[in-house]
N, CA, C and O atoms as a GROMACS GRO file, in nm:
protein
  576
    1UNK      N    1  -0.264  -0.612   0.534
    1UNK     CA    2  -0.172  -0.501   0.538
    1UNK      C    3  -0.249  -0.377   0.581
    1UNK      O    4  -0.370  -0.372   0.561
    2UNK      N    5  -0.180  -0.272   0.642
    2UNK     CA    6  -0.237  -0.169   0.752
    2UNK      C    7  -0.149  -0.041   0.647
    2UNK      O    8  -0.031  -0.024   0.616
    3UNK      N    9  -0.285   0.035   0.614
    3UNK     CA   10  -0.173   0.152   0.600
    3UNK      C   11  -0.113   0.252   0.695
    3UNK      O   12  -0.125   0.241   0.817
    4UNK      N   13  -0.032   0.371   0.620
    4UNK     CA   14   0.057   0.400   0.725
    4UNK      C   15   0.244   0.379   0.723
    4UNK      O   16   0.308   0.302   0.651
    5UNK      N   17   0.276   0.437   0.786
    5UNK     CA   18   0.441   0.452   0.794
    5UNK      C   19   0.517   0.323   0.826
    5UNK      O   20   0.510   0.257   0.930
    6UNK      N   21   0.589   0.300   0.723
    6UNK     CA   22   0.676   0.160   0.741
    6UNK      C   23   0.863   0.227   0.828
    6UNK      O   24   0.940   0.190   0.917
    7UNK      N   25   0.853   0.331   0.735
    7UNK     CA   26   1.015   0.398   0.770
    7UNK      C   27   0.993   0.545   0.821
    7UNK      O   28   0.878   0.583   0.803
    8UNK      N   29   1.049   0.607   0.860
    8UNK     CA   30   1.005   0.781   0.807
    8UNK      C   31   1.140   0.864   0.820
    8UNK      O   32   1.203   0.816   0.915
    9UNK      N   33   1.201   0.960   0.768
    9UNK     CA   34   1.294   1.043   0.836
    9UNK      C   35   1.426   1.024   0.763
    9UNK      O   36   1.524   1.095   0.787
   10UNK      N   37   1.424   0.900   0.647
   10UNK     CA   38   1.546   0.890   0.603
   10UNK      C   39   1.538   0.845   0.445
   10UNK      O   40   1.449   0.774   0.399
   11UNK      N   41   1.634   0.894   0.380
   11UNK     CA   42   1.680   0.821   0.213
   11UNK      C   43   1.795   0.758   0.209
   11UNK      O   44   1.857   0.756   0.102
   12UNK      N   45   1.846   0.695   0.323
   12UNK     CA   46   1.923   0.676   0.258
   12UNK      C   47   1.913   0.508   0.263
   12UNK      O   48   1.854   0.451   0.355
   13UNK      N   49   1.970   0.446   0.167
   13UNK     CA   50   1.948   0.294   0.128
   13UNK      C   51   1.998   0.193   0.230
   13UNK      O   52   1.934   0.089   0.251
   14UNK      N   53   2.121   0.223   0.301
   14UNK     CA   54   2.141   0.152   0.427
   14UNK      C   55   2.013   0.128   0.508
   14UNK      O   56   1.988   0.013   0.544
   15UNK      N   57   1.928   0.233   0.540
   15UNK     CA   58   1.804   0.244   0.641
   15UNK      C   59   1.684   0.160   0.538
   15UNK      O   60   1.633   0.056   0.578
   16UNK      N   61   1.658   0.205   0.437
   16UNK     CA   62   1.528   0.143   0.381
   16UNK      C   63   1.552   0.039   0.335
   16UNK      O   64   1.445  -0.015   0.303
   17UNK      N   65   1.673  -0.048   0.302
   17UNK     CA   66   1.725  -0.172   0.217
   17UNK      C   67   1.625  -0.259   0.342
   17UNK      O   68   1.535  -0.329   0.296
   18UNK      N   69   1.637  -0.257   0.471
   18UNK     CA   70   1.671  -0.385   0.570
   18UNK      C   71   1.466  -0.317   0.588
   18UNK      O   72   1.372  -0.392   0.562
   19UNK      N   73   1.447  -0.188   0.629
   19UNK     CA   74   1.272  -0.191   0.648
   19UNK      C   75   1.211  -0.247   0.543
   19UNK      O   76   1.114  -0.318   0.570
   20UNK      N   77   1.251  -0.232   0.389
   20UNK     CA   78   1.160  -0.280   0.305
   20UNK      C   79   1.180  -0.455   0.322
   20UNK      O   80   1.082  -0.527   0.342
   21UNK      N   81   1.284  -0.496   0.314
   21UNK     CA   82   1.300  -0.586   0.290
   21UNK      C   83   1.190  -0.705   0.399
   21UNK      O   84   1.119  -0.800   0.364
   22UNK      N   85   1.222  -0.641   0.550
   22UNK     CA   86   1.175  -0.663   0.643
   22UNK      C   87   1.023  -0.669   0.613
   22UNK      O   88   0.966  -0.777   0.596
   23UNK      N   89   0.965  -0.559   0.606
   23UNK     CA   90   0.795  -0.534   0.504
   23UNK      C   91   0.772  -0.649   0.422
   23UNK      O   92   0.672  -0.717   0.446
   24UNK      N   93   0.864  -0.687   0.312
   24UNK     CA   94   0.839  -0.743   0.206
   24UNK      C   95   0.850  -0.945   0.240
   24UNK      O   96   0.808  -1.035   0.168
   25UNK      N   97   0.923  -0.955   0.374
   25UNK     CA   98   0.908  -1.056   0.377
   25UNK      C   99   0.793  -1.118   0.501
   25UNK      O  100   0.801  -1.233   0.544
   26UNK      N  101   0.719  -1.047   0.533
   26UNK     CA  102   0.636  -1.029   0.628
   26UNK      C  103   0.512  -1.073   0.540
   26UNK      O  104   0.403  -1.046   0.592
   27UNK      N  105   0.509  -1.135   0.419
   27UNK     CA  106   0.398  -1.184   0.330
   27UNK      C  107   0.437  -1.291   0.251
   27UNK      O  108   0.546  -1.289   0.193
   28UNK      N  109   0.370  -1.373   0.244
   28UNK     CA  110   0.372  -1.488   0.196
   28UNK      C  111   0.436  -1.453   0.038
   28UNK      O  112   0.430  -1.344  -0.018
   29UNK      N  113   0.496  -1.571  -0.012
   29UNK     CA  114   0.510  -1.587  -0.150
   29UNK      C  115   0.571  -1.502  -0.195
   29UNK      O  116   0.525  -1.449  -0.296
   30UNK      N  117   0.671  -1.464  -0.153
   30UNK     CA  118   0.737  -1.295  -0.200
   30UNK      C  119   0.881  -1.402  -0.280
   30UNK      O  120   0.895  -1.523  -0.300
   31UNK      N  121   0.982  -1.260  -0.312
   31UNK     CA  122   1.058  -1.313  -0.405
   31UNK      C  123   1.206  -1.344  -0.324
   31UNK      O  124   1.309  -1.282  -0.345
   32UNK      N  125   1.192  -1.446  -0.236
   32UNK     CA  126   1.364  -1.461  -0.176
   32UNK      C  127   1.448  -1.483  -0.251
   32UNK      O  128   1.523  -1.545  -0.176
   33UNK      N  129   1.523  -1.480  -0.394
   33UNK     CA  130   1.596  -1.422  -0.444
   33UNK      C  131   1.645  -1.239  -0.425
   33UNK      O  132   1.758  -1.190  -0.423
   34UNK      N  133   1.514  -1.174  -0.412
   34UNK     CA  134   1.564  -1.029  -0.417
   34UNK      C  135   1.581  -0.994  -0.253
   34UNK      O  136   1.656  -0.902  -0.222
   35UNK      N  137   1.492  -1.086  -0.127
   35UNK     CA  138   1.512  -1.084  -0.016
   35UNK      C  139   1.679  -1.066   0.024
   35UNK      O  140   1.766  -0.999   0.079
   36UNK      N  141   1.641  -1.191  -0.058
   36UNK     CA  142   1.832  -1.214   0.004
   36UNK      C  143   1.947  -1.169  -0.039
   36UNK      O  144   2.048  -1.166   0.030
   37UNK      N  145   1.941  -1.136  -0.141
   37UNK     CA  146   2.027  -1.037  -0.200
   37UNK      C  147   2.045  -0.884  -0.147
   37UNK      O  148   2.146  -0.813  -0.146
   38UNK      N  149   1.913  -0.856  -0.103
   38UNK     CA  150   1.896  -0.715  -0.049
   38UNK      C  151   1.986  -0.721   0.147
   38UNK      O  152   2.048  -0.634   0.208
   39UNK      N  153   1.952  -0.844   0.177
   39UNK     CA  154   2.019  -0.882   0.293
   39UNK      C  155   2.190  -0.897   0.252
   39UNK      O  156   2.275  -0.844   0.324
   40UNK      N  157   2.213  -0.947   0.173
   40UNK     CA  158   2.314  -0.965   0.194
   40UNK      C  159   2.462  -0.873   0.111
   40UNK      O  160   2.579  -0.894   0.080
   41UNK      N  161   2.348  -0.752   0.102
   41UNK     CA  162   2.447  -0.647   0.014
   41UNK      C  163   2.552  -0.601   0.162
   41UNK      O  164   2.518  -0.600   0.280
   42UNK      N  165   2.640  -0.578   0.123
   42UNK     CA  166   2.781  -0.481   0.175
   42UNK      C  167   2.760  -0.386   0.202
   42UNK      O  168   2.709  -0.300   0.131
   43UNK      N  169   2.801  -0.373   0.335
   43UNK     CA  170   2.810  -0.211   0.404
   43UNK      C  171   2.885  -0.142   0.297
   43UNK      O  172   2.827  -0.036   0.272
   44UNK      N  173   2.956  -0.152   0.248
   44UNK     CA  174   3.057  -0.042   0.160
   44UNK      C  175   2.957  -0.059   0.015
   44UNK      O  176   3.013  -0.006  -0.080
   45UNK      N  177   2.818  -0.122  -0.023
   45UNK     CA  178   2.802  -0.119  -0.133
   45UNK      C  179   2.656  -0.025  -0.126
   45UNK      O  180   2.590   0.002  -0.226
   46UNK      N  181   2.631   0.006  -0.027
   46UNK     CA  182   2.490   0.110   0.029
   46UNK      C  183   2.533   0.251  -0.059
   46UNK      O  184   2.445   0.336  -0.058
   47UNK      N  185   2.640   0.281  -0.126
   47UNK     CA  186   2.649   0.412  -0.200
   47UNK      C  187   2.651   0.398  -0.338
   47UNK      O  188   2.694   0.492  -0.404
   48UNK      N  189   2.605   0.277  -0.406
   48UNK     CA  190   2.663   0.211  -0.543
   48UNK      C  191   2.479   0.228  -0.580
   48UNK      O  192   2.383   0.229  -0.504
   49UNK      N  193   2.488   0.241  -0.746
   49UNK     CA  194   2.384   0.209  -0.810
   49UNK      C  195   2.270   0.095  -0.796
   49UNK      O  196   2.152   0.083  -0.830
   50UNK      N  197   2.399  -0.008  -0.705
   50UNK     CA  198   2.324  -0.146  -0.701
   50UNK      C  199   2.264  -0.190  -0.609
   50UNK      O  200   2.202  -0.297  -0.605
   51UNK      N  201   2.285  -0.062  -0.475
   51UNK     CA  202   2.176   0.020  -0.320
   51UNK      C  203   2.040   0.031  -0.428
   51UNK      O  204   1.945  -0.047  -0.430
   52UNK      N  205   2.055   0.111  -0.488
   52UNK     CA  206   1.902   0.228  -0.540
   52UNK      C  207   1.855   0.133  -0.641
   52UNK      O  208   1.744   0.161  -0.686
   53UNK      N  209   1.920   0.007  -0.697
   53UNK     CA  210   1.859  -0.040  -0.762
   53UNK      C  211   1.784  -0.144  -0.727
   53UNK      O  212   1.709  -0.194  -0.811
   54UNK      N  213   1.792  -0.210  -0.558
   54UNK     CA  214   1.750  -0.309  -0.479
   54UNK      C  215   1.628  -0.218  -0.386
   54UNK      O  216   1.535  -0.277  -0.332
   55UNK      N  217   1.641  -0.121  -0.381
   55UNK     CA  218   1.568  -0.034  -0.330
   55UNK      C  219   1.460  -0.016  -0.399
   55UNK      O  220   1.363  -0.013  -0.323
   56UNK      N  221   1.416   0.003  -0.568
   56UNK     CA  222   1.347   0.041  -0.653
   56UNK      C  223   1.265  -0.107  -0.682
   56UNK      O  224   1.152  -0.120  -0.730
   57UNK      N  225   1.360  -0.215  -0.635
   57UNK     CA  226   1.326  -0.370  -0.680
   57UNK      C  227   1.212  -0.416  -0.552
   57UNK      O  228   1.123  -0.499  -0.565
   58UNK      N  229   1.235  -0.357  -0.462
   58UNK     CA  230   1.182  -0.408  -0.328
   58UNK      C  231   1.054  -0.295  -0.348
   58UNK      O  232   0.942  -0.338  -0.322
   59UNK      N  233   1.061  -0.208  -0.374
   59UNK     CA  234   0.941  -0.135  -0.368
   59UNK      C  235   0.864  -0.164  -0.495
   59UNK      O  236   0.742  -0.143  -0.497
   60UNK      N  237   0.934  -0.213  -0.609
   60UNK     CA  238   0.820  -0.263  -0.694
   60UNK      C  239   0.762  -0.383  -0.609
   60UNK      O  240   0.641  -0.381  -0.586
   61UNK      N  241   0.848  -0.502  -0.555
   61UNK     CA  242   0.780  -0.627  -0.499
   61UNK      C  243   0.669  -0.557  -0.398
   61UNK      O  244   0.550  -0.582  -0.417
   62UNK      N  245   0.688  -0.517  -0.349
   62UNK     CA  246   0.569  -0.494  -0.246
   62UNK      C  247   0.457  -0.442  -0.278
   62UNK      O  248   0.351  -0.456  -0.217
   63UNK      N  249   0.486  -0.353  -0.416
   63UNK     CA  250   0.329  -0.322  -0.452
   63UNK      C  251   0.261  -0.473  -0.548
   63UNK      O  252   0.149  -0.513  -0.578
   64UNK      N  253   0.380  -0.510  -0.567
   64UNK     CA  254   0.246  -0.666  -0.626
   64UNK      C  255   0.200  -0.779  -0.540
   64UNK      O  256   0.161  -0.890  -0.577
   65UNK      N  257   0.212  -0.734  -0.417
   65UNK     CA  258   0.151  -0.806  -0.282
   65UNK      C  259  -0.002  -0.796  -0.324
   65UNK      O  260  -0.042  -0.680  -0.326
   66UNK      N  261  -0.080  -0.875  -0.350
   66UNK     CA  262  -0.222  -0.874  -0.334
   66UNK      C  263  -0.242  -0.960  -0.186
   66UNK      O  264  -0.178  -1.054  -0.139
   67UNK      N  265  -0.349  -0.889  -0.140
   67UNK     CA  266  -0.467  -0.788  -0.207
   67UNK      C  267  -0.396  -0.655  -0.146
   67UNK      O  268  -0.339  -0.647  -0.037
   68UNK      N  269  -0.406  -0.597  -0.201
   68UNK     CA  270  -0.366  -0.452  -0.191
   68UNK      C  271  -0.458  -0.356  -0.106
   68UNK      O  272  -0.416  -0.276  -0.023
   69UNK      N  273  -0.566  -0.374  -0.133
   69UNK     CA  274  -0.689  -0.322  -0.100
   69UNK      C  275  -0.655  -0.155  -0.119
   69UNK      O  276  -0.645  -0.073  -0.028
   70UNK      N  277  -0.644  -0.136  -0.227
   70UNK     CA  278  -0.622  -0.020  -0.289
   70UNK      C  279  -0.513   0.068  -0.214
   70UNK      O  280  -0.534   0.188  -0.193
   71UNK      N  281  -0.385  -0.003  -0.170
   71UNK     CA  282  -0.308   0.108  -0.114
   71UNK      C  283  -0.189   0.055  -0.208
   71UNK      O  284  -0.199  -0.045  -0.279
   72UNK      N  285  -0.097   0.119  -0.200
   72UNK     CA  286   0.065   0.156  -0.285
   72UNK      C  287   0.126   0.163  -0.176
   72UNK      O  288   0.068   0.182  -0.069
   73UNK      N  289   0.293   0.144  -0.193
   73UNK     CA  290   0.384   0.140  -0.135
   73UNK      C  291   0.428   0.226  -0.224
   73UNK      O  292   0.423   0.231  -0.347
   74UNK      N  293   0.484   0.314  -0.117
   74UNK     CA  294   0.594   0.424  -0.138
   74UNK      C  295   0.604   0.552  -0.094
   74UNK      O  296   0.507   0.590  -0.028
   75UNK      N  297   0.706   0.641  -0.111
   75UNK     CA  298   0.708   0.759  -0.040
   75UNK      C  299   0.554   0.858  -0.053
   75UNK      O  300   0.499   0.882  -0.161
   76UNK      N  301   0.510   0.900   0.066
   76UNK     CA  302   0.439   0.986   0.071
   76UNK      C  303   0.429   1.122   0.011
   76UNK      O  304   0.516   1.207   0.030
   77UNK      N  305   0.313   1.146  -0.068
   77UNK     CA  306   0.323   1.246  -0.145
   77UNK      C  307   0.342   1.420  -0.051
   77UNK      O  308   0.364   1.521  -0.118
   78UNK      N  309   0.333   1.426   0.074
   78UNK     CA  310   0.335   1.524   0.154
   78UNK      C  311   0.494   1.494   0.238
   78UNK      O  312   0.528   1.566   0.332
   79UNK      N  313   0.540   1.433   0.212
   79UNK     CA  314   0.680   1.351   0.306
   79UNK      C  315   0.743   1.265   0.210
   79UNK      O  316   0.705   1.148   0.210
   80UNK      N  317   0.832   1.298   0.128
   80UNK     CA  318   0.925   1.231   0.075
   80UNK      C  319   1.013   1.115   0.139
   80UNK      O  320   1.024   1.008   0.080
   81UNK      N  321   1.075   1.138   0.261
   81UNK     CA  322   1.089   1.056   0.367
   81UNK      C  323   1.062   0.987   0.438
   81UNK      O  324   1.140   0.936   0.519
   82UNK      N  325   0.898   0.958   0.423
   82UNK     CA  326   0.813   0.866   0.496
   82UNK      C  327   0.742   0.768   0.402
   82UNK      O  328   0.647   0.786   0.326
   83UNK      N  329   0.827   0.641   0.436
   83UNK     CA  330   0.743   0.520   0.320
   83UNK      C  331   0.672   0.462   0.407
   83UNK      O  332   0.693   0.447   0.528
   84UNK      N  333   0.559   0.417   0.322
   84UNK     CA  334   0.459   0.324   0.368
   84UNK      C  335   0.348   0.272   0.297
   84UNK      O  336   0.380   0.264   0.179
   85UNK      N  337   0.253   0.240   0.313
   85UNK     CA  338   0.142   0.205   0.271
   85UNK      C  339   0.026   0.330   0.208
   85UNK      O  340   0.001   0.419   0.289
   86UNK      N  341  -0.022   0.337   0.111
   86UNK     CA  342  -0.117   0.493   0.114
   86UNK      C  343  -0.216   0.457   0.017
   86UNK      O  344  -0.194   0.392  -0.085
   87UNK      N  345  -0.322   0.499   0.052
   87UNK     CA  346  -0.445   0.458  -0.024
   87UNK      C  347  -0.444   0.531  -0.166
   87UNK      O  348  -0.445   0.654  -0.174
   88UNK      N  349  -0.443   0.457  -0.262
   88UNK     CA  350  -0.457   0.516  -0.431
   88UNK      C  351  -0.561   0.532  -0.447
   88UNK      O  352  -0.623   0.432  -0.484
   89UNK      N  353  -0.654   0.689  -0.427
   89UNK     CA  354  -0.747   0.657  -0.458
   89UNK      C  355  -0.755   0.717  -0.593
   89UNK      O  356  -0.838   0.808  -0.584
   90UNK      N  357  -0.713   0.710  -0.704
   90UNK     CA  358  -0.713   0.718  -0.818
   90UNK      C  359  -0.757   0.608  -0.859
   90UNK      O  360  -0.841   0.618  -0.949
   91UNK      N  361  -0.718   0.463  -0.811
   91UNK     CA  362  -0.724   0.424  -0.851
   91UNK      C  363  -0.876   0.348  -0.858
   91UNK      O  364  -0.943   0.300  -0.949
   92UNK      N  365  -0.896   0.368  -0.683
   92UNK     CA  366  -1.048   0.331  -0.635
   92UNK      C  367  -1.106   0.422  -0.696
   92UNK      O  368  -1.228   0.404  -0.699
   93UNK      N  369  -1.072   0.513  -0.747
   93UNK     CA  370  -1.238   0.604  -0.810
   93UNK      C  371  -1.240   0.572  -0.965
   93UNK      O  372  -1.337   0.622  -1.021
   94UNK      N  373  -1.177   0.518  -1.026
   94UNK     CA  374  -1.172   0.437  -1.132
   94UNK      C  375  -1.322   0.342  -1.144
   94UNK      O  376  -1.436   0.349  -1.189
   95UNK      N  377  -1.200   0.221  -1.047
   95UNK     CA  378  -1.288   0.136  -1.045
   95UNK      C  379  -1.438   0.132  -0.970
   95UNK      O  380  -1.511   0.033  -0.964
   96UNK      N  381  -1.469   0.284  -0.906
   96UNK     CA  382  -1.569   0.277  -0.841
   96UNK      C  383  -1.676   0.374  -0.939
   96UNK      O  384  -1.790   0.372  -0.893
   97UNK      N  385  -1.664   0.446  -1.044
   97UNK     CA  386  -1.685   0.485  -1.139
   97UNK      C  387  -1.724   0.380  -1.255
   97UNK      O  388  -1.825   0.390  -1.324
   98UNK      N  389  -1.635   0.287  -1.264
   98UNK     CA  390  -1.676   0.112  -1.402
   98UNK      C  391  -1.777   0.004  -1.268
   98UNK      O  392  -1.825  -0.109  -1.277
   99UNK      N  393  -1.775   0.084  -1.174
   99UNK     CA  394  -1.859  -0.042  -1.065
   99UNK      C  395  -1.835  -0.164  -1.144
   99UNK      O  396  -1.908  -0.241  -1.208
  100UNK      N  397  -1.593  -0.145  -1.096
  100UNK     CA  398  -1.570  -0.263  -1.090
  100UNK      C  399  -1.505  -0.344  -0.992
  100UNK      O  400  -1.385  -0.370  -0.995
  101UNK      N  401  -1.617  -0.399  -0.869
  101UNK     CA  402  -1.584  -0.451  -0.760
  101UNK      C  403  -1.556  -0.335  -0.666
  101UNK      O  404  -1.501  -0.352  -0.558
  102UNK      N  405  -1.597  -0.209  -0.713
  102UNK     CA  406  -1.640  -0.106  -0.559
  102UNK      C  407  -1.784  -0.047  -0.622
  102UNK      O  408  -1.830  -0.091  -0.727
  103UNK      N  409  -1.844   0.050  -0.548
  103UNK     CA  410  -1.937   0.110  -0.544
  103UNK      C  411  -1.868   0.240  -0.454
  103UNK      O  412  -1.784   0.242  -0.364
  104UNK      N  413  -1.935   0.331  -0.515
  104UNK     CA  414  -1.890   0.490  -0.440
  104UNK      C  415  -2.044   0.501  -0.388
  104UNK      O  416  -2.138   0.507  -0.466
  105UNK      N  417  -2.060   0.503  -0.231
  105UNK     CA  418  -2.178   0.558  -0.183
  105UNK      C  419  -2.157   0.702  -0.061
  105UNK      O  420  -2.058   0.735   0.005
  106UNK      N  421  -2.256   0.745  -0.067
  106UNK     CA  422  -2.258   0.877   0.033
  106UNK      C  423  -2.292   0.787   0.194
  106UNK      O  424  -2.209   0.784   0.285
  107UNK      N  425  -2.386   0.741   0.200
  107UNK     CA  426  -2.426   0.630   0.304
  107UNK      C  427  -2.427   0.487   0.325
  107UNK      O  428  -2.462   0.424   0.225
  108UNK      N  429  -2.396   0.412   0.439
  108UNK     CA  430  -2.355   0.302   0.422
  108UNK      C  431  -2.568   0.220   0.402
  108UNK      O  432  -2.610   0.109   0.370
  109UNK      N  433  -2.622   0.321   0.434
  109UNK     CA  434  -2.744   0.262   0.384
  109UNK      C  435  -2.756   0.216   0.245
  109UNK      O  436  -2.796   0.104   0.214
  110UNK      N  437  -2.714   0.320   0.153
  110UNK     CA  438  -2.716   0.310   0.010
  110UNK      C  439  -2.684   0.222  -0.050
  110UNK      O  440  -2.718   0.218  -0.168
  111UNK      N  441  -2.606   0.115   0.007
  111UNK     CA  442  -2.528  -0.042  -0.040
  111UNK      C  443  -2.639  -0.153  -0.032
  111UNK      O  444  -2.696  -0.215   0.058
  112UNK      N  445  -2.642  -0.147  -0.187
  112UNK     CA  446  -2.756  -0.235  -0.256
  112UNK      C  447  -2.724  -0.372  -0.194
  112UNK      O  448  -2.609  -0.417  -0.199
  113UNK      N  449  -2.856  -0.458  -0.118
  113UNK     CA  450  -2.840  -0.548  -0.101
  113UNK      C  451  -2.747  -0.662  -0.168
  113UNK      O  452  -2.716  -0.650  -0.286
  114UNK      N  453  -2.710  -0.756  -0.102
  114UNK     CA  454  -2.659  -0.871  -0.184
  114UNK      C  455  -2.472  -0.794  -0.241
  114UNK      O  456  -2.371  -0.863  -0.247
  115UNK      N  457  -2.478  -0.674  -0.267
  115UNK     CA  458  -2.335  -0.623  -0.290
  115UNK      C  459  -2.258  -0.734  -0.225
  115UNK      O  460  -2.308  -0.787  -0.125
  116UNK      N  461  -2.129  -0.779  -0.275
  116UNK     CA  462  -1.987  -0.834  -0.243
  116UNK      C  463  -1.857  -0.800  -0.282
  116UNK      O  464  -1.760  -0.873  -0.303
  117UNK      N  465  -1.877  -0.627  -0.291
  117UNK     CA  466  -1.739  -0.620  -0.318
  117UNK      C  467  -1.714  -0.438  -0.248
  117UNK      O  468  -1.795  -0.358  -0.200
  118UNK      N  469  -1.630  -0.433  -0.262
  118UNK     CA  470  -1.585  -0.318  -0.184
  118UNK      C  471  -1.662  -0.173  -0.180
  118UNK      O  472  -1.708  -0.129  -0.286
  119UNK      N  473  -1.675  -0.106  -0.072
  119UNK     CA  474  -1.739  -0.013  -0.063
  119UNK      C  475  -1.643   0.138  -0.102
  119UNK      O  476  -1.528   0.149  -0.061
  120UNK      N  477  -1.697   0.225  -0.167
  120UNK     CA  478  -1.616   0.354  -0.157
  120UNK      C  479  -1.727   0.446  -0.069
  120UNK      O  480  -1.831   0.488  -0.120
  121UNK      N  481  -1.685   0.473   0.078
  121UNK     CA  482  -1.759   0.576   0.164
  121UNK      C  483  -1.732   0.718   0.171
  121UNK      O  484  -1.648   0.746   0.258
  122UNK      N  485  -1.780   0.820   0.101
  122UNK     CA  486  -1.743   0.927   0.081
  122UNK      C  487  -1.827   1.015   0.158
  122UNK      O  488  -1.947   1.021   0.130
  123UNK      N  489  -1.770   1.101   0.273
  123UNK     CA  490  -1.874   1.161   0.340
  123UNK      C  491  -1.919   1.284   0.312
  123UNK      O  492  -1.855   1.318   0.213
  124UNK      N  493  -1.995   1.374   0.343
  124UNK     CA  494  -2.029   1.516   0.279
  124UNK      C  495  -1.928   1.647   0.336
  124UNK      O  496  -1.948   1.768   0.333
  125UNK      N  497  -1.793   1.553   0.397
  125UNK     CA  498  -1.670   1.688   0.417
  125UNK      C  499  -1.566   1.587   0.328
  125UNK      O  500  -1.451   1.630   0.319
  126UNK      N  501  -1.590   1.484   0.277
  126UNK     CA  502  -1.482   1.447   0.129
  126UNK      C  503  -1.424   1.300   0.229
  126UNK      O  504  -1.371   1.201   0.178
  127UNK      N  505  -1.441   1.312   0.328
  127UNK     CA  506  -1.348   1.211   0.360
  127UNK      C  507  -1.410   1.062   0.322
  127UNK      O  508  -1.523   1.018   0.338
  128UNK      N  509  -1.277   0.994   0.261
  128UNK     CA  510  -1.310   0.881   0.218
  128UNK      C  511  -1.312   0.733   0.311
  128UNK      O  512  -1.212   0.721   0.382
  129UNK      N  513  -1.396   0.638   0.318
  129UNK     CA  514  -1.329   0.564   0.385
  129UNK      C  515  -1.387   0.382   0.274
  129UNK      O  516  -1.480   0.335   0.208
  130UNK      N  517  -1.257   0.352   0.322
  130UNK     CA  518  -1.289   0.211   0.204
  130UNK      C  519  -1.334   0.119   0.327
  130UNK      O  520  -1.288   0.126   0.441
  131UNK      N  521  -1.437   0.026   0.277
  131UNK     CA  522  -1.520  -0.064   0.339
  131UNK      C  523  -1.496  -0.245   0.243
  131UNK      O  524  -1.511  -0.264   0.122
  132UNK      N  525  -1.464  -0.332   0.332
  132UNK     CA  526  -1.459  -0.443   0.281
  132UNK      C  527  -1.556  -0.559   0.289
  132UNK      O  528  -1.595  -0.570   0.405
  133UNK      N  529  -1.591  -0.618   0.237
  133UNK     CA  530  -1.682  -0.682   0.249
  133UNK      C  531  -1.657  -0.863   0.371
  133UNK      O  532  -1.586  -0.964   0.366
  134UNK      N  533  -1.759  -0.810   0.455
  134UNK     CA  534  -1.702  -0.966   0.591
  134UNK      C  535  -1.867  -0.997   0.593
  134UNK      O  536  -1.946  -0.987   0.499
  135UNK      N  537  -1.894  -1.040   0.737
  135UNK     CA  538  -2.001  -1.068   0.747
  135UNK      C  539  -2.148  -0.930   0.754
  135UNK      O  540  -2.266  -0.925   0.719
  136UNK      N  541  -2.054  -0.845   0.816
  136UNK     CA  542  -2.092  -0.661   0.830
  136UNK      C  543  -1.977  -0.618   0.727
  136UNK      O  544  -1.885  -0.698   0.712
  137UNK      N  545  -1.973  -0.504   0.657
  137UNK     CA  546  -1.834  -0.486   0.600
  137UNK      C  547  -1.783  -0.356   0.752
  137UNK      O  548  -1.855  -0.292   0.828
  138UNK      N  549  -1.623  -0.364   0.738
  138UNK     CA  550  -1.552  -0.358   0.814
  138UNK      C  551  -1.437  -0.261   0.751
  138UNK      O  552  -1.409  -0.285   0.633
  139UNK      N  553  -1.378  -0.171   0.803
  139UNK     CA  554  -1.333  -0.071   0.796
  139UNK      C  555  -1.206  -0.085   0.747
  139UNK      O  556  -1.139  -0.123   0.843
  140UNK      N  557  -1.104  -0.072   0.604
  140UNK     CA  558  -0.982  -0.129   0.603
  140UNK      C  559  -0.908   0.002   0.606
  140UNK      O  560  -0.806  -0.001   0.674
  141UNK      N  561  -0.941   0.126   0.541
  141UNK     CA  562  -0.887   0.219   0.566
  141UNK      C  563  -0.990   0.351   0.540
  141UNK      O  564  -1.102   0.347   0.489
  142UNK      N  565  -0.899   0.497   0.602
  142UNK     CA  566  -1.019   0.572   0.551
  142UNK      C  567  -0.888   0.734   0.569
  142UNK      O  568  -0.790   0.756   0.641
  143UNK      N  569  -0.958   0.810   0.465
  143UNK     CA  570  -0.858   0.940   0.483
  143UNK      C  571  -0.967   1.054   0.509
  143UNK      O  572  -1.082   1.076   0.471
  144UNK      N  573  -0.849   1.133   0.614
  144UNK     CA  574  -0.957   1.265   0.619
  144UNK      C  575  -0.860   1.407   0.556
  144UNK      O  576  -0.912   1.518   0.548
   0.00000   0.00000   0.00000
């Protein structure tokens, strides 16, 4: 998964019912009970409780997509209107703080041999960029 804009420009549940859903089935093992239900709601039922409540259902499913690689689904904190993918890094500085399965380094020199688990790259103007571990580690996302 790529972060970044899945929808942008709209709330209303007609428009995000069919992108999330679309998103959500674009990964293995997801829940086609709520797929299909979300498909097969009624044009006349997109203004009912039971829109916003397939809406709230689909955006929980997608954040329990592993691996996540530390991003969330959901509206953008600068754009209410723009869902997508966005790096938590609350959550990476957590776990990169318990050095559990990241490391926070200033340089990609600084990554103790033998490491196998995710990098936190923080540069000296803040920008972050997360590093995954391949044969080189490899760039999954990064914010400036």
């Amino acid at each position: 998964m790529k972060s970044g804009t899945v929808i942008h420009g709209t709330l209303r549940p007609e428009d995000l019912i069919p992108a999330f859903a679309d998103e959500l089935a674009s990964f293995d093992g997801v829940d086609d009970q709520l797929l299909e239900e979300a498909r097969n709601l009624a044009e006349d039922d997109f203004e009912t409780d039971l829109a916003n409540e397939i809406v709230n259902a689909l955006i929980d499913a997608l954040n329990e997509i592993e691996p996540h690689n530390y991003l969330v689904f959901g509206a953008h904190e600068g754009d209410g209107s723009d869902f997508g993918w966005w790096p938590n890094l609350y959550s990476l500085e957590e776990d990169a703080a318990n050095e559990d399965g990241v490391i926070k380094v200033n340089d990609t020199s600084d990554i103790p041999a033998g490491w196998q688990g995710y990098v936190m790259l923080v540069s000296d103007h803040g920008n972050v960029t997360l590093l995954a571990p391949k044969i080189v580690y490899e760039e999954v996302w990064g914010v400036v």
